[in-house]
N, C-alpha and C positions, 0 to 999 in steps of 0.2 A: 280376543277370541272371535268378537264378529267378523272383523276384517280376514283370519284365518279362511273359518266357512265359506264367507263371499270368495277370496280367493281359488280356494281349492274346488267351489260348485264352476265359479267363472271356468276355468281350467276342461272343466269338465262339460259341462252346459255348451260354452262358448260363446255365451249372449251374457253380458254383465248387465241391462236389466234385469233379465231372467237369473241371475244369481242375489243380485242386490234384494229380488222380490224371496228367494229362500231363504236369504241369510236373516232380513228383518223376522221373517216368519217363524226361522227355527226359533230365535231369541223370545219371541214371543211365546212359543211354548216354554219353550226351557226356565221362563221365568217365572212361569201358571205351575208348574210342573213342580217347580223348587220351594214356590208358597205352598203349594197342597203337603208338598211333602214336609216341610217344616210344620206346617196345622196339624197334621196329623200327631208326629215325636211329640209335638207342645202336650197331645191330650194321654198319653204313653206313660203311665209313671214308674212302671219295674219294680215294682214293691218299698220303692221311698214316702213316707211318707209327707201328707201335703199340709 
């Protein structure tokens, strides 16, 4: 998936630093983004008990 984004921002951008520097960047949210959100479901119980 990283190499997609790098791809398709190069594409676009036209400077593959300047894509190489979004693509690490997006992954880095996407990764903050996917813990929060898993921490969050973890503390969610739906009425099961614990």
């Amino acid at each position: 998936m990283l190499a997609l984004t790098i791809g398709i921002t190069w594409l676009l951008v036209g400077d593959v630093n300047e894509a190489l520097n979004i693509g690490v960047a997006i992954s880095a949210v996407k990764t903050v983004i996917y813990y929060l959100y898993e921490r969050t479901w973890d503390h969610i119980t739906l009425g099961m008990p614990s």
